[in-house]
LOLUM-968176 format. One record per residue: x, y, z of N, C-alpha, C, CB in turn. Coordinates in steps of 0.05 Angstrom, whole numbers, plus 5000, padded with zeros to 4 digits. Atoms other than C-alpha are relative to their C-alpha. Glycine has a CB too. Example, Ala and Ser with C-alpha at 12.3 -4.5 7.8 and 13.67 -1.06 7.14 Angstrom:
<sites>
501849765000524649105156501850245000498050015025 498449764999527349795143498550225014500950094971 
</sites>
This chain:
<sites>
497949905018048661753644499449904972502849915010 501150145025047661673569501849934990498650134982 497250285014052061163532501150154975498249594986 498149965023053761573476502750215022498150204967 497749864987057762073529502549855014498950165021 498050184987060961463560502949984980498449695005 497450005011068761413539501049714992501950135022 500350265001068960763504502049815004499049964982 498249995001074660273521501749964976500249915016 498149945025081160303485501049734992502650205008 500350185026081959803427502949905005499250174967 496650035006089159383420499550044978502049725006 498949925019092559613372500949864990501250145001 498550265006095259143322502750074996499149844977 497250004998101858993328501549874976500849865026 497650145017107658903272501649715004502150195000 498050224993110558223270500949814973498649805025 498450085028116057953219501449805010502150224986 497950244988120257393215500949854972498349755023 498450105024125357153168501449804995501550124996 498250175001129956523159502049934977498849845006 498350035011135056473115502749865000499950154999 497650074997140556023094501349924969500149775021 498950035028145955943041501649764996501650234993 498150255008150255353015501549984979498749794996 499049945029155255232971499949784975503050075003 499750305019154554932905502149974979497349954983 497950025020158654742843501550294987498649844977 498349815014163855212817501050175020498650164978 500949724973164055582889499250125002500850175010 502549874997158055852879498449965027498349924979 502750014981153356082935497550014995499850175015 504150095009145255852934500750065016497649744991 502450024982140155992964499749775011497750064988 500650284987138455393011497549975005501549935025 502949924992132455623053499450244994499449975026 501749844989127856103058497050095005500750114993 503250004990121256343102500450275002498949815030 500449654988118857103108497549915001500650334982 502850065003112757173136499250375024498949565017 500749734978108457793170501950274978502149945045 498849755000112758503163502350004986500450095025 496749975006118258303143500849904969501749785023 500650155023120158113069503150054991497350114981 496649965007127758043032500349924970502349785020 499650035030130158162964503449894997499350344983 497250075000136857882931501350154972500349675001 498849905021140258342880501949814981501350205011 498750215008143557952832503049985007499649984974 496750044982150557542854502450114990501049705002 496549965011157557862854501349835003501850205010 497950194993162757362851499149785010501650105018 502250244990157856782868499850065033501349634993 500749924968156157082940496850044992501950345015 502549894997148557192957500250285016498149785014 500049764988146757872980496949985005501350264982 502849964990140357993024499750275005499249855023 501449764994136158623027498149915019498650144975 502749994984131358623090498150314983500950045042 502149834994125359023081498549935019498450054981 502849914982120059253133498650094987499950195020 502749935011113159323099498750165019498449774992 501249904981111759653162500650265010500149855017 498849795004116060193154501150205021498550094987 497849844982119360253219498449715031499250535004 500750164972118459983299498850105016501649925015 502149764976113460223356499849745012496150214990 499950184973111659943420498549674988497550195032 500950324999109959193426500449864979497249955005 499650135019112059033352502649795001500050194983 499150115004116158473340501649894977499149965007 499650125028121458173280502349885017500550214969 498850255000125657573284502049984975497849775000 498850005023131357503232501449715015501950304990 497850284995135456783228501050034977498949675006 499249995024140756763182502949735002500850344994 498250245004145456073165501650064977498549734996 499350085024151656043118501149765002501550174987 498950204997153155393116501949964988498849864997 497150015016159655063100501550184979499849794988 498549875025164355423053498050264987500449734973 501749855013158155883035500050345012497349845004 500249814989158156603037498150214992501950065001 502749744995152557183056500650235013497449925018 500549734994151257863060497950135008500550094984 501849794999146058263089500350265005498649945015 500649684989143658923096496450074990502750294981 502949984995136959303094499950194979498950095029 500549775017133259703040500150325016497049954985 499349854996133560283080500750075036498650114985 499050044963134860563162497249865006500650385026 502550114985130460213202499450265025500949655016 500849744986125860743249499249855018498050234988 501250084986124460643310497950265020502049825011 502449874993117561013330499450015037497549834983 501550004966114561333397498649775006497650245007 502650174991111460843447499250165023500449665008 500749884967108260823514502049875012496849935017 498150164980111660693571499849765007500150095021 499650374993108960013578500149814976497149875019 499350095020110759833503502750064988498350054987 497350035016116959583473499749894974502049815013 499050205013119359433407501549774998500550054992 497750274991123958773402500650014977499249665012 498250215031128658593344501849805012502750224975 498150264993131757893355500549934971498449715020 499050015029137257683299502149825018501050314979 498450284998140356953304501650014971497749695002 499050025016146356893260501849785004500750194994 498550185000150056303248502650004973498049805001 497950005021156756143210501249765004501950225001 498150194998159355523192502849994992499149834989 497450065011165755183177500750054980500549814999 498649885033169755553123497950284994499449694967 502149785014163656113115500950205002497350055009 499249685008163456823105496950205004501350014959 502349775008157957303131499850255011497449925004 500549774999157157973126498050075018499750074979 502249814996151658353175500450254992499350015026 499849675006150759073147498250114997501250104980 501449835012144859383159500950245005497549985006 499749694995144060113149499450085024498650164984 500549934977142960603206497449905009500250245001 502549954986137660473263499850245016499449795017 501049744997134361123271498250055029498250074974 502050004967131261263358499250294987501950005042 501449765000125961823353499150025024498150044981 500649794961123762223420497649685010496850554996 502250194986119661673459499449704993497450134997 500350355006122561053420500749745026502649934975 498350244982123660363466501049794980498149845026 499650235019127159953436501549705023502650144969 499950214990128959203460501449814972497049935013 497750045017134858953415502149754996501250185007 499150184999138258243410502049944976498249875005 498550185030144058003360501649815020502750234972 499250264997146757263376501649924983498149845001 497750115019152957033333500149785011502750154998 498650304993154956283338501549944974497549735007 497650055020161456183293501149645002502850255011 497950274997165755563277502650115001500049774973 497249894991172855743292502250074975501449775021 499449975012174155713218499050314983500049784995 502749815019168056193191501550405009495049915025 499849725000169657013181497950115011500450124976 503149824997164057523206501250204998498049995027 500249674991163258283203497750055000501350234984 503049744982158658703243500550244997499650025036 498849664997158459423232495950085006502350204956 503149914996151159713266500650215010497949845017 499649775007150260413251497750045022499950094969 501649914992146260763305499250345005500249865015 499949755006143161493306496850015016500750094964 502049804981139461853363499150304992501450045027 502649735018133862333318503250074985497550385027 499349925015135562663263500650305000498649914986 499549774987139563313276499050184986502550055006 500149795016138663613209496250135005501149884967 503349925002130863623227499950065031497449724988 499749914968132363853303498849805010498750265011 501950144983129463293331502349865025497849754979 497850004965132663123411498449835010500450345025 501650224986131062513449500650075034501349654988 500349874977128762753513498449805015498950284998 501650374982125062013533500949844976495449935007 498850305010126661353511500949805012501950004986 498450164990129060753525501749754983498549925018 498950215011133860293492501949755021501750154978 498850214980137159603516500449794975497749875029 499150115027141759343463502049845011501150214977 497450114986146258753471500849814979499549855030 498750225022150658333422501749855013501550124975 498250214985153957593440501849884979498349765016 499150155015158157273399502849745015500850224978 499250194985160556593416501749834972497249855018 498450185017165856193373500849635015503150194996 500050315000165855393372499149975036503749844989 500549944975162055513439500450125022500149915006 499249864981166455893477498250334993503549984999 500449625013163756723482502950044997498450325028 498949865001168857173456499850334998500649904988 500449665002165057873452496950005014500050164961 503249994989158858093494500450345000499049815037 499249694998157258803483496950055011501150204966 502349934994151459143521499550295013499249825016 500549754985148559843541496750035000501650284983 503449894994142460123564498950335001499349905033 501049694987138960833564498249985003499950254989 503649894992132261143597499950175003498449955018 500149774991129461673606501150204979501350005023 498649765018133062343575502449894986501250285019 497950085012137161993528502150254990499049814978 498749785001139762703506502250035019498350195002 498349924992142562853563502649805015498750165013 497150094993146462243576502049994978499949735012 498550065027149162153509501950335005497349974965 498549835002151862883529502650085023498350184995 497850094979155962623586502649884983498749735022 497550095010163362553568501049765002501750115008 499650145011163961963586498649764994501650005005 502450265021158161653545499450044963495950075014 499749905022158361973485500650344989498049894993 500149725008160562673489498050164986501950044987 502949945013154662913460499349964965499550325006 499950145014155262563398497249894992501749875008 503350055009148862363366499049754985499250244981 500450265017150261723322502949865000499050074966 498350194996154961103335499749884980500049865020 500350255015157460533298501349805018501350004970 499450144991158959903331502049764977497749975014 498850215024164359443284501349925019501850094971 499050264986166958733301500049884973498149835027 499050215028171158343253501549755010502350164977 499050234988172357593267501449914974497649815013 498650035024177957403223502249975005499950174984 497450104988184357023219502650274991500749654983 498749845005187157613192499350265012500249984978 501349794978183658133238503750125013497349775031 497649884985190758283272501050164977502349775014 499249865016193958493207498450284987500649814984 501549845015188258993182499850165022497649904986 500249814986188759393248501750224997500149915021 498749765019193059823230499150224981501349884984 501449815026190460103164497150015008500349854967 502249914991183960053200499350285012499649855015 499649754988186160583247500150284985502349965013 498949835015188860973189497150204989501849824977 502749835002181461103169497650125015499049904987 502249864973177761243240500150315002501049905033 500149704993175261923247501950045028496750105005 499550024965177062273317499149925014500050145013 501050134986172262063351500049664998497950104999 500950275003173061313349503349855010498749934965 497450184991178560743372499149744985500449965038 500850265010179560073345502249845011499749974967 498350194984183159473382499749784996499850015024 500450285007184258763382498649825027503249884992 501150194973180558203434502049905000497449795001 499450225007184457723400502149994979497949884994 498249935030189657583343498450014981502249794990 502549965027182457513299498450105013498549744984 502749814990177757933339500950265003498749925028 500249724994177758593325497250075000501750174981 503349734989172659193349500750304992499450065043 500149755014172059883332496850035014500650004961 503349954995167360363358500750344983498550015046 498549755012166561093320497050135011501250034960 503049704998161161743349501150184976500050275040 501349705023159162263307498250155006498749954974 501649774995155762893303497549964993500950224988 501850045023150562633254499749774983500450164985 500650305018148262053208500849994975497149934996 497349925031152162403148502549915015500650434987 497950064990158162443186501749695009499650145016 499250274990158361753209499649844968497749865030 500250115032156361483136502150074989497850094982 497049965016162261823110502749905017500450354995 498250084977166661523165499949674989498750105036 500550335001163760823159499649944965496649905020 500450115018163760753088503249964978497650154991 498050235007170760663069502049815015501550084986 500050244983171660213125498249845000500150035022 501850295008166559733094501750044985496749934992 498350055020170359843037502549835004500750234991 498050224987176359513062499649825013501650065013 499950214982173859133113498349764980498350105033 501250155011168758803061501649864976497750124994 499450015026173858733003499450234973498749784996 502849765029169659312962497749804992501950114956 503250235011164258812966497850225017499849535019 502249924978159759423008497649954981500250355015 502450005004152359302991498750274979499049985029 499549605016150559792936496750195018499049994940 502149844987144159992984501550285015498549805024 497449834988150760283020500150294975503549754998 498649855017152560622956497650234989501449794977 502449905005145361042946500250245007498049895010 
</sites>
């Protein structure tokens, strides 16, 4: 047999891998610093300048989205009295794999005594044959605020695109002064289409948001929370400071216009002006 006809084998592919650490502190005047920070690999973060002495973080991906076997790591600390914001320069994509490749995003957040932090990235975008493998970890002090609002959106309708394989396995914990108070988890495989078009998984709904507000005042803001939920969506209390909220949508417009003056309130009008683009 001659060696150039032979089928030569197949090469690894290199794989994306990011990793971030971040923490803030407070200094004179009630100003928030910078404390630490490491980026290294894929991953890289800008800071727009401060409103109101808060830090605000931009993630970027230099990599310009997720596919099988890639990896990114986010850690984020506000220490004492200190308060942070993130969000992302734009949706994060998550790309076809094979079936025996996953992406992973793992995101450690911490909040100390007296802090204040925001998570807000923009939407994460599944395309036909994404896996994704998905971790957020909260550890609070019993004094510290948080909000979570994670925007998710199965393909992009306006470009017809229908997720007919995939797999996602998404799960968020959040644990206050050790105890858990919120564990949220789901899984799809396979024809994500057609479960998402089961009533009761998402009526056929195409893009979620997931919001969780830890806050001593969380009981009082349910209310006027409600006031701004589309139809599709409910919002309830765990706790006298744990509220949740979940909202579907038709689309990744629809839910952006849903979820954006509920950052507005829920943030103060502090939303991220990446938000505002």
């Amino acid at each position: 047999m001659n060696s150039y006809l032979a089928t030569p084998p197949m090469a690894n592919l290199q794989r994306a891998r990011g990793q971030l650490v971040i923490s803030t502190q407070r200094a004179r005047g009630d100003v928030t610093r910078l404390r630490n920070l490491r980026q290294q690999g894929s991953y890289r973060v800008i800071f727009p300048r401060p409103i109101g002495g808060n830090v605000e973080a931009v993630i970027i991906n230099t990599a310009g989205g997720v596919t099988g076997g890639d990896k990114f790591i986010t850690q984020m600390t506000a220490h004492e009295h200190a308060h942070l914001s993130v969000t992302t320069q734009a949706a994060e994509r998550i790309y076809r794999a094979t079936a025996s490749a996953t992406g992973t995003i793992e995101t450690m957040l911490c909040v100390e005594q007296n802090a204040q932090l925001y998570w807000l990235p923009q939407e994460t975008i599944m395309f036909d044959g994404a896996r994704l493998r998905r971790r957020i970890d909260i550890d609070l002090h019993g004094s510290a605020k948080f909000l979570l609002v994670e925007p998710l959106v199965f393909g992009r309708k306006a470009s017809g695109e229908t997720l007919h394989s995939g797999a996602l396995d998404d799960r968020v914990t959040i644990t206050r002064d050790g105890q858990p108070i919120y564990l949220d988890r789901f899984k799809l495989k396979g024809d994500i289409a057609a479960s998402l078009a089961r009533p009761a998984v998402a009526n056929g709904a195409r893009a979620v948001a997931n919001i969780v507000l830890v806050d001593p005042n969380a009981k009082v803001t349910l209310e006027s929370l409600r006031d701004l939920l589309p139809p599709n969506a409910g919002a309830s209390l765990l706790s006298d400071t744990v509220l949740v909220a979940r909202i579907f949508a038709d689309d990744s417009y629809d839910l952006r216009c849903a979820l954006f003056p509920i950052l507005t309130q829920l943030t103060n009008n502090a939303v991220p002006k990446n938000w505002r683009l």
